[in-house]
C-alpha positions as CSV (number, residue, x, y, z in Angstrom):
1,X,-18.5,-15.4,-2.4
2,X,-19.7,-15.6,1.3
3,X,-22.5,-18.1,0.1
4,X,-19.7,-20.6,-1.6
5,X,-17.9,-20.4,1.4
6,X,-20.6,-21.7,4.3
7,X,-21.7,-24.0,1.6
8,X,-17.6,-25.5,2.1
9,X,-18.1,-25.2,5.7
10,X,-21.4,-27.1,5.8
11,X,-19.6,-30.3,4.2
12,X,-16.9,-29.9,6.4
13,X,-18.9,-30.0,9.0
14,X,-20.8,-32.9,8.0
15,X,-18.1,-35.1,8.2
16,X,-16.0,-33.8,10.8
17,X,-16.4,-36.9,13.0
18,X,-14.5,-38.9,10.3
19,X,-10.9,-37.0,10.8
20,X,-9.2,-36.0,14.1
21,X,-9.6,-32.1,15.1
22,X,-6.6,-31.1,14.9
23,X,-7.4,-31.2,11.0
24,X,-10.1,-29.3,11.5
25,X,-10.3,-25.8,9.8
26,X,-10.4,-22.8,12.0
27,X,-12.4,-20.8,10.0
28,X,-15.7,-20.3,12.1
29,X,-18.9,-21.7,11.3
30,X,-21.2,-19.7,14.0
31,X,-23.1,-16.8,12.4
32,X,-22.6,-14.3,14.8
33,X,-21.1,-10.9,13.5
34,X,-18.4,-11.4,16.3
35,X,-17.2,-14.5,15.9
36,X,-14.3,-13.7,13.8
37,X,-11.3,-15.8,13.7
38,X,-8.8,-13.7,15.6
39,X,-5.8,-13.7,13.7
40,X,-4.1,-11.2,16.4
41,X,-4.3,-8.1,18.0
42,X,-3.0,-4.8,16.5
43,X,-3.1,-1.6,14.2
44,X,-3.1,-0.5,10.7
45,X,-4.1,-4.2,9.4
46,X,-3.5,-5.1,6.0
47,X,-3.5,-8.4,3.7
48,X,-2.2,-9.4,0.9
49,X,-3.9,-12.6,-1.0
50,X,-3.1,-15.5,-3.1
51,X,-4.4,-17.5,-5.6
52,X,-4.0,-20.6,-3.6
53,X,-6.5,-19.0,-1.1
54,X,-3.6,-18.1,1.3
55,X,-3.3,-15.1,3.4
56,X,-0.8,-12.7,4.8
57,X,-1.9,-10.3,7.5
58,X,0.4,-7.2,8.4
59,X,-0.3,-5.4,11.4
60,X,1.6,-3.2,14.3
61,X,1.7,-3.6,18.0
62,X,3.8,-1.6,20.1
63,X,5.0,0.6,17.2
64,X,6.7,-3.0,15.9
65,X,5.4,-4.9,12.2
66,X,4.3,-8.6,12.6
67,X,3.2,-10.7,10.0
68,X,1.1,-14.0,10.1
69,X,0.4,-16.0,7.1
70,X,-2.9,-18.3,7.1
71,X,-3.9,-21.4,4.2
72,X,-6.9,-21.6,2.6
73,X,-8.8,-23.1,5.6
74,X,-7.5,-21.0,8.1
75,X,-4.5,-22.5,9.7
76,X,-1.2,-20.9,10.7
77,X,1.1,-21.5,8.4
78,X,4.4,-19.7,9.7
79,X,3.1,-21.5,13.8
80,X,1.1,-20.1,16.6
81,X,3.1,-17.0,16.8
82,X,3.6,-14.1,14.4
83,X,6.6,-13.4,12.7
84,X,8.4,-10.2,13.5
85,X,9.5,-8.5,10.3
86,X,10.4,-5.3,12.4
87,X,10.9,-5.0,16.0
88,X,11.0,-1.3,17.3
89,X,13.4,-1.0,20.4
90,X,13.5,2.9,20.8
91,X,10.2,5.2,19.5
92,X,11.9,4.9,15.4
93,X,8.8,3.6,13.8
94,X,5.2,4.9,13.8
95,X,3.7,1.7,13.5
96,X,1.7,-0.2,10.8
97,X,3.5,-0.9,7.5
98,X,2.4,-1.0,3.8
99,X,2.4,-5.0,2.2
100,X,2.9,-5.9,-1.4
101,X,4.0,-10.0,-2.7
102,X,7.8,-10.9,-3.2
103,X,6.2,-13.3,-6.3
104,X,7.1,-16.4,-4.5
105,X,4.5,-17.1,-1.6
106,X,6.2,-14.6,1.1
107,X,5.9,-10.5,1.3
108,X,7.4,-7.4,1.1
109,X,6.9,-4.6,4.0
110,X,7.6,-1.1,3.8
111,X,7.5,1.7,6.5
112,X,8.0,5.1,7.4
113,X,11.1,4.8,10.3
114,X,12.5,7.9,12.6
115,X,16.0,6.4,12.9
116,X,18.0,9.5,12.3
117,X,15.2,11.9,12.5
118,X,15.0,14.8,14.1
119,X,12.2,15.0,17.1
120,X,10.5,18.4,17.1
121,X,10.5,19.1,20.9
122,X,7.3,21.3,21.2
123,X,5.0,18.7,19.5
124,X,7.1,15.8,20.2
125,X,6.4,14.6,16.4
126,X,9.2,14.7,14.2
127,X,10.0,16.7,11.6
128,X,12.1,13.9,8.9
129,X,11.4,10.6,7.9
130,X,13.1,7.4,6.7
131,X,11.8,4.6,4.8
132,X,12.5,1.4,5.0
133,X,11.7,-2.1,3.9
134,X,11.8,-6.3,5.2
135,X,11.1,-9.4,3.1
136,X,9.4,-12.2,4.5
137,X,9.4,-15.7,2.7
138,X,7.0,-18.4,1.7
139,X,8.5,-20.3,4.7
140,X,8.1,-17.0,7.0
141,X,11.8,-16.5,7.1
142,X,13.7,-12.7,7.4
143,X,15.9,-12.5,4.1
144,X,17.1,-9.0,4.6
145,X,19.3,-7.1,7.0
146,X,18.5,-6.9,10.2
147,X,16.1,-3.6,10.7
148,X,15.2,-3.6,7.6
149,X,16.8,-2.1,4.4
150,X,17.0,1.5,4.4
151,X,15.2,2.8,0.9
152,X,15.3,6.7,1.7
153,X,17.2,8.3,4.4
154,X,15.7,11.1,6.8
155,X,17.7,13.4,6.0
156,X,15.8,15.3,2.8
157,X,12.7,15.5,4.8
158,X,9.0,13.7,5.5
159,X,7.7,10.7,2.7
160,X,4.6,9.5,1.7
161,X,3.6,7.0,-0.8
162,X,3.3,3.8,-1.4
163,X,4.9,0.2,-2.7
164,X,4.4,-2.1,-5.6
165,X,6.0,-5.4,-6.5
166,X,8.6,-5.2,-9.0
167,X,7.3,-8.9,-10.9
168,X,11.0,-9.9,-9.7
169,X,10.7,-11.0,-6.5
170,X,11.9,-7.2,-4.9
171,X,9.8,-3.6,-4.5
172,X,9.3,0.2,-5.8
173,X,8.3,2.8,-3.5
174,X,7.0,5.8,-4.9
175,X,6.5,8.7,-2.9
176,X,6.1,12.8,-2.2
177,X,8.9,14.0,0.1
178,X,8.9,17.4,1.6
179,X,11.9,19.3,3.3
180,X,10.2,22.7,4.0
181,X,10.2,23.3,7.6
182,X,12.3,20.6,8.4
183,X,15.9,21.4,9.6
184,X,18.7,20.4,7.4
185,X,16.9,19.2,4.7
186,X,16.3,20.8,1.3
187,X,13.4,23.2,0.8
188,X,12.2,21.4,-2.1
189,X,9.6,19.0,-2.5
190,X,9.9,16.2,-5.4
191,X,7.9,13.5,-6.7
192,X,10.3,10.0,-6.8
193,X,10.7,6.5,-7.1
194,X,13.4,3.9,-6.0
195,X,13.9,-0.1,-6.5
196,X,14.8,-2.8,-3.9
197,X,15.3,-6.4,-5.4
198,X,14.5,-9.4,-4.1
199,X,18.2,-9.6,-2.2
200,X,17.7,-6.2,-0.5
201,X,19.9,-4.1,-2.8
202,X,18.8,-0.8,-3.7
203,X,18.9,-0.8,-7.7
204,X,18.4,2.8,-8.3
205,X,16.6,6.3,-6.9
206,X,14.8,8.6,-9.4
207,X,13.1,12.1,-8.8
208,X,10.5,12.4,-11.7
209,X,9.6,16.3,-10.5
210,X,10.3,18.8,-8.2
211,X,9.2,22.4,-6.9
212,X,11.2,25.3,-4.9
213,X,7.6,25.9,-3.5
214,X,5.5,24.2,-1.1
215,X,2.4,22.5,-1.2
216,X,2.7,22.2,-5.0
217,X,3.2,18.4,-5.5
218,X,0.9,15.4,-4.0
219,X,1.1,11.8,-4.4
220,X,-2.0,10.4,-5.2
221,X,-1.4,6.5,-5.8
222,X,1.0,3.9,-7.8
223,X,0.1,0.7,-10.2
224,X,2.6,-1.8,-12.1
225,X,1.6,-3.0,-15.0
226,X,3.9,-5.8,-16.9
227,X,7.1,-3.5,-16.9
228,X,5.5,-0.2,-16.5
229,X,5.3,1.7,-13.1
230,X,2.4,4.2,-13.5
231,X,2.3,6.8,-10.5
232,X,-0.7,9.7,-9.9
233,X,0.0,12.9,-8.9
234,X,-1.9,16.0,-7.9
235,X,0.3,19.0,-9.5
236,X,0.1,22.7,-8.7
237,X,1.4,24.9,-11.0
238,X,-0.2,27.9,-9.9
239,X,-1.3,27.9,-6.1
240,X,-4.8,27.8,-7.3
241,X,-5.2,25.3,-10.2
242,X,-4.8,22.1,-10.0
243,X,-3.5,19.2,-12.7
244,X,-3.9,15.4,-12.7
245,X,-0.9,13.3,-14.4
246,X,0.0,10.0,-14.5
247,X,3.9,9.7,-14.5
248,X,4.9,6.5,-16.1
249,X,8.4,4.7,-15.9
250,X,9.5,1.2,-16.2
251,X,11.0,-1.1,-13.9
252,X,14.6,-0.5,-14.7
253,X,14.0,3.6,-13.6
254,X,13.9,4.8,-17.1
255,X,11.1,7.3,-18.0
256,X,9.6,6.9,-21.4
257,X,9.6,9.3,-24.0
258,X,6.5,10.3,-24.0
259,X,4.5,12.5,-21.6
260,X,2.8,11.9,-18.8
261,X,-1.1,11.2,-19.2
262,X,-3.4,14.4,-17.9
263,X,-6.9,14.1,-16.5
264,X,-6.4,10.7,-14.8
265,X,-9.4,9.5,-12.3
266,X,-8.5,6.2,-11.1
267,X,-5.5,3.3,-12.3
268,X,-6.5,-0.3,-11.4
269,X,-4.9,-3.2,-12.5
270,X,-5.4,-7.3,-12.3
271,X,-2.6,-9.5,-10.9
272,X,0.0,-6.2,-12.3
273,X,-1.0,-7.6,-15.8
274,X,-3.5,-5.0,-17.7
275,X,-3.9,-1.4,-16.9
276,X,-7.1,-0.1,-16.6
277,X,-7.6,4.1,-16.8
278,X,-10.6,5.9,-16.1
279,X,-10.3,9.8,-17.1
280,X,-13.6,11.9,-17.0
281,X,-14.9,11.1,-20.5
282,X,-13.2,7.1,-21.0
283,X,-11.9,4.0,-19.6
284,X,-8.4,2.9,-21.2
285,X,-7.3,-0.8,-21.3
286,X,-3.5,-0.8,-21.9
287,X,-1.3,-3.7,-22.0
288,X,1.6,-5.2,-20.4
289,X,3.8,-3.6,-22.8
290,X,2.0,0.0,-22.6
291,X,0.3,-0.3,-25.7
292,X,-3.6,0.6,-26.1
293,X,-6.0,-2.1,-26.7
294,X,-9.2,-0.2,-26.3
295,X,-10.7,3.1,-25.0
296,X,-14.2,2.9,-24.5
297,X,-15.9,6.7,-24.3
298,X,-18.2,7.4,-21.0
299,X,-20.4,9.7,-21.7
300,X,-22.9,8.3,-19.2
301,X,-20.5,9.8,-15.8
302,X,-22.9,12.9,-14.8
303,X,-21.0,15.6,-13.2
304,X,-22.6,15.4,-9.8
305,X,-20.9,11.9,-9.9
306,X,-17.0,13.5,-10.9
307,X,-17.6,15.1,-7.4
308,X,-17.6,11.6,-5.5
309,X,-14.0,10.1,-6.2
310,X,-14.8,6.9,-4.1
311,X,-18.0,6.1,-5.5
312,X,-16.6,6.0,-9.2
313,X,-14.8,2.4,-9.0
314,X,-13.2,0.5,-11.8
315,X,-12.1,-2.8,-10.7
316,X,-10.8,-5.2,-13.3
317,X,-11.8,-8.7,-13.4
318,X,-10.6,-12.1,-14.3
319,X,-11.8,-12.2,-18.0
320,X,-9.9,-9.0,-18.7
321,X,-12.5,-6.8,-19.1
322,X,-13.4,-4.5,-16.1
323,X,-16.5,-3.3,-13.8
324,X,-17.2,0.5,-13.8
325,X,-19.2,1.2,-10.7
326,X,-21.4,4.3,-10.5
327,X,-22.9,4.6,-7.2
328,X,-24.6,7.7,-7.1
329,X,-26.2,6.5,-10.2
330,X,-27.4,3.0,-9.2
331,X,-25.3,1.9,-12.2
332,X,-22.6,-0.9,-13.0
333,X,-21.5,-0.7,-16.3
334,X,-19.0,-4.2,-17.7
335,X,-16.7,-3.4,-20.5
336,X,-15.3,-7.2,-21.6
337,X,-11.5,-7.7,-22.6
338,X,-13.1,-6.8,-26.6
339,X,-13.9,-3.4,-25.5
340,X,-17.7,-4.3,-25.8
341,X,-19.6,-2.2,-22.8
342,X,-23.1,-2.9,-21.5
343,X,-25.2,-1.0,-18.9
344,X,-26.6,-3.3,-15.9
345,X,-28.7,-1.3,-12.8
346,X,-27.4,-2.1,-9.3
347,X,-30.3,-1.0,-6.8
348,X,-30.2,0.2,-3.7
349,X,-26.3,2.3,-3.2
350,X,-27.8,5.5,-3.6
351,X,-31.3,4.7,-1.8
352,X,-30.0,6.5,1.3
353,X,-30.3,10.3,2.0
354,X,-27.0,10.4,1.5
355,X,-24.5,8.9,-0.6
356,X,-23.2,5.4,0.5
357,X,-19.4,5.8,1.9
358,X,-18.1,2.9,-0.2
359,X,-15.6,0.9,2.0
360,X,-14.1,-1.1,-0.3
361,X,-15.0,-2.9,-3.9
362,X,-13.4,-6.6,-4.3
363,X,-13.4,-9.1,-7.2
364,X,-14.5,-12.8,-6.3
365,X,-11.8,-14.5,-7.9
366,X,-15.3,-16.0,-10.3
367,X,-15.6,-12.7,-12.7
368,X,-17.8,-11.1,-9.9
369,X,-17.5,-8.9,-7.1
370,X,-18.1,-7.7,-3.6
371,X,-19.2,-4.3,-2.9
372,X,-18.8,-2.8,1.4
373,X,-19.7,-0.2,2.4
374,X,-21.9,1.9,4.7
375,X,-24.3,4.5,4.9
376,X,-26.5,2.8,1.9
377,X,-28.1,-1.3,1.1
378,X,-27.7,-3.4,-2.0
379,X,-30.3,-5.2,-2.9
């Protein structure tokens, strides 16, 4: 993908004296490792793409969110300065906020938020959280309240999770919340989920499990495919043996009637369409509409490799089949749309002493992909 890109840039640059530079892209050309186009300055950075070859950058500075969208070239698209989705005027946000797309060129932020929380003097952390969540449009406008639009309040203890689009233009947050230990709020922890729309209304708040006893429940991640919201959980039923579900509801907050999956590994999907499941033994392709199309057994995972969560990747792909990466065992493995799998060797990501830490695993937009990562080459 990088090659494409300075092969752009080299015809760009070739006739550059032909159009005035204000036209110019700012993408640089110089191939130093620091020349970076600095989009701004700031913590937790995260970016959410678009087909067009647009960009939205998220990132916090001085515990406030700020958002800058860039075209396919590089420009600023919302002007010189970033927009401010939240700014923080007392100490009620911890900076850094999650990013998912409102389905019309602009985002959605979420973010845990201390309004209302209760400080714990000794540590001066607190013990509650909030969550709350700002739309940005296309044009870089604020459509919601002022402050954002508070999801969950602080009051029945400390979240963490994590936001998907709804495919109408609005959000789900799924999270863990805890209240033991925290004053004033239930000593229960529970697995949920609740819906924003696209206007900032909350459309509904459900708790898919619960537990009198701590340390028992653990958010793991959430995916939406088509209508289906499928969210994985590490459960403890006995303080000593873990279990691996999938809990699966649809958009409107209705839980289907059957069970939730067991033995999950890793959920992927491709623009929300396709789901994608990896388990221990297969890879599952499942519709829009949560219906199977194929499950292709994988016998070849060894069990040094179950060890190494990160360095078993699925990554679905454009065609709608799906890469299965196998780092520790030089291995890339394509399973097309048919359910047809074939075995291709990718050299060099276990040639170090140790295993690679794997950074992050992209598609190229071209049925391909880019691997980062550290600790290990690819040749």
């Amino acid at each position: 993908m990088m090659l494409g890109v300075a092969r752009f840039l080299t015809k760009l640059i070739a006739i550059c004296c032909l159009v005035p530079a204000s036209l110019l892209s700012q993408w640089t050309t110089s191939p130093l490792t620091d020349s970076a186009s600095v989009i701004n300055y700031g913590f937790d950075a995260r970016v959410l793409t678009f087909d067009d070859g647009s960009s939205i950058f998220s990132h916090g500075i001085t515990n406030s969110v700020y958002l800058t969208k860039l075209d396919s070239r590089g420009y600023r698209v919302w002007g010189q300065q970033p927009i401010v989705a939240h700014y923080n005027d007392t100490s009620d946000f911890g900076g850094g906020a999650l990013i998912v797309s409102d389905n019309a060129g602009g985002a959605i932020v979420g973010w845990n938020d201390h309004r209302g929380a209760t400080i714990n003097p000794s540590t001066l952390d607190y013990y509650n959280d909030a969550w709350y969540m700002q739309r940005v449009d296309a044009s870089g406008t604020i459509r919601w309240r002022s402050g954002g639009v508070l999801v969950v309040p602080p009051i029945t203890g400390r979240k963490g999770g994590d936001i998907v689009t709804d495919g109408a233009g609005g959000a789900i947050f799924a999270a863990r919340e805890s209240g033991f230990g925290y004053p004033g709020a239930p000593n229960r922890e529970r697995l949920f989920a609740a819906r924003v729309n696209g206007n900032g209304e909350k459309l509904w708040e459900i708790t898919l499990d619960s537990s009198l006893q701590a340390s028992r429940i653990f958010f793991q991640g959430v995916v939406r495919a088509g209508r289906y919201i499928y969210i994985n959980v590490m459960r403890y039923y006995t303080p000593t043996q873990e279990t691996y579900l999938t809990t699966i509801i649809d958009t409107s907050g209705i839980i289907p009637v059957y069970s939730p999956w067991l033995g999950y590994h890793e959920n992927a999907t491709l623009n929300d369409g396709a789901l994608f499941s990896l388990t221990a033994n297969h890879i599952t392709k499942i519709n829009d509409e949560g219906d199977t199309t194929w499950s292709v057994g994988v016998p070849f995972i060894q069990d040094s490799c179950r060890l190494f969560s990160t360095w078993n990747s699925i990554l679905p792909e454009e065609r709608e089949g799906v890469f299965f990466l196998q780092v520790c065992n030089d291995s890339m493995y394509y399973i097309s749309a048919t359910g047809l799998c074939t075995q291709h060797k990718f050299l060099g990501l276990s040639s170090a002493p140790i295993h690679p830490n794997t950074i992050g695993v992209f598609s190229d937009g071209k049925g391909g992909f880019v691997w980062a990562g550290e600790g290990g080459t690819v040749e």
